[in-house]
Steps between C-alpha positions, in 0.01 A plus 500: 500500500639348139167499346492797244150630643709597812550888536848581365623738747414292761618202394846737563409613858568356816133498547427236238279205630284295350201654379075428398394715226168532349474693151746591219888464580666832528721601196812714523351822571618739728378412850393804687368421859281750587366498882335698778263512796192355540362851626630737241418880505257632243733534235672204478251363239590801227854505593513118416268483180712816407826357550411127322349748228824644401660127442197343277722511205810335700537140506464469884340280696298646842520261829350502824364343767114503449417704812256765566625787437816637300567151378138474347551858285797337384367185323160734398689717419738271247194319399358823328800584369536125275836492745535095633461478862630253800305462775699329785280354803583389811305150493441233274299520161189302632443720821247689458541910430349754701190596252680843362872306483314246313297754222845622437691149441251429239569808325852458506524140344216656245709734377848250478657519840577317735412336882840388661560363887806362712242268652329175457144430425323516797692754714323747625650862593655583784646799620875399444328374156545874384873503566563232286284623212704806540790334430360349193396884382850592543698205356304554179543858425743693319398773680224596768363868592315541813184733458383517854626366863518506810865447656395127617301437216485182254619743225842554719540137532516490090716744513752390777526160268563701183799668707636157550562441155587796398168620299401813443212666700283823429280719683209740501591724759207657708375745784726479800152497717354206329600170677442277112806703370718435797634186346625677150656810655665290717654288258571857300692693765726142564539487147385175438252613259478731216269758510235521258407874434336507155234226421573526177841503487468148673605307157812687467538463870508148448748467271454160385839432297662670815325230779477148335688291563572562891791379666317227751675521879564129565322300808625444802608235636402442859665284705315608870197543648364833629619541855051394593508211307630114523525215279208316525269708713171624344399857608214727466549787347334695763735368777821627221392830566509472825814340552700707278309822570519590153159589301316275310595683126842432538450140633295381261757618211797327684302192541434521105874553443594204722195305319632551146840338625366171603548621872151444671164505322195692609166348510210771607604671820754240604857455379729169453820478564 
């Protein structure tokens, strides 16, 4: 986390671990995390090739996670607009992409970005995999704005993490009847997000002098156990939910939380404490 290929900002956040990359180190762009559902509407394409339009001049840097979806506009979107791109995965850089994931990578490191992951060569994804790249999305932004989501979506994870430290979030409001824009009005009527209204506004929006540096929240330091776990044990994840009745979203981002302070380690579907 010394070496001077490792991202900046997250070298700052309490979601810095140790990291594989594969392609050119980031520089000191802007770091704009730009996420979404993998089953956007129909417009989600132009809205995000329109919105990473009006920054091609900017020195920004677009990152996401690599997904179908929201998250693949993003980096196609940054690709044809000569703006560096991040692709975060939730596995290690030998597993083998999903055939559409993997067109995409190759474009990205063609065109001077970059392939980073939180885990080792050899680890394949897992469901609670995703969390933890999450984390990674949101400890090395500046800034992330949510295009599409549902309320439980990946997208809300991001932004739940960038609330932790204190970073700033924007939305794209949408259509109270469509479920993909539940996630952004929500986090626009708490007022946890800005709202987005103009597209092309979106540079002045940002406000770059205005949001870098952030103001990181510290980690915590905990020094108990949730009230389902012990010392010790090893527990499926499945059999978490249960126990603590809670759903499987929010487990999986405590568990990441309690990972990133040394307190139990998750391996697939099963947890160590």
């Amino acid at each position: 986390m010394n070496s001077p290929e490792y991202p900046a900002v997250l070298a700052k956040s309490r979601y810095a671990v140790p990291l594989w990359i594969e392609g050119k180190a980031c520089g000191d762009e802007f770091c704009l995390a730009m996420v979404g559902t993998r089953s956007p509407s129909g417009l989600a394409a132009n809205t995000v090739k329109s919105a990473v339009k009006t920054l091609k001049n900017s020195k920004i840097r677009v990152i996401s996670g690599l997904a179908q979806g929201i998250d693949s506009f993003c980096h196609t979107a940054a690709i044809e607009n000569n703006l560096p791109t991040t692709a975060v995965i939730a596995q290690g850089l030998d597993v083998p992409l999903q055939a559409t994931q993997k067109i995409l990578a190759e474009k990205i490191l063609e065109h001077g970005g970059n392939i980073i992951t939180p885990f080792a060569p050899g680890t394949k994804a897992y469901l609670s995999s995703f969390v933890k790249r999450n984390t990674i999305i949101s400890g090395m932004s500046n800034a992330t704005m949510i295009v599409e989501s549902r309320c439980k979506g990946g997208a809300m994870h991001t932004a739940n993490f960038c609330l932790r430290e204190n970073k700033p979030i924007f939305a794209i409001p949408g259509s109270p009847m469509n479920p993909v824009s539940e996630g952004c009005n929500q986090l626009i009527y708490q007022k946890q997000a800005q709202i987005i209204w103009s597209i092309n506004e979106l540079p002045e929006i940002l406000g770059l002098n205005s949001l870098f540096p952030y103001t990181p929240n510290p980690a915590k330091n905990e020094n108990s156990l949730p009230n389902w776990a012990t010392k010790g044990t090893i527990l499926q994840i499945s059999d978490i939910c249960e126990q603590s009745e809670k759903p499987i979203n929010e487990i999986l981002a405590t568990l990441t939380e309690l990972e990133i302070q040394g307190i139990c380690k998750v391996n697939g579907e099963s947890v160590i404490f």
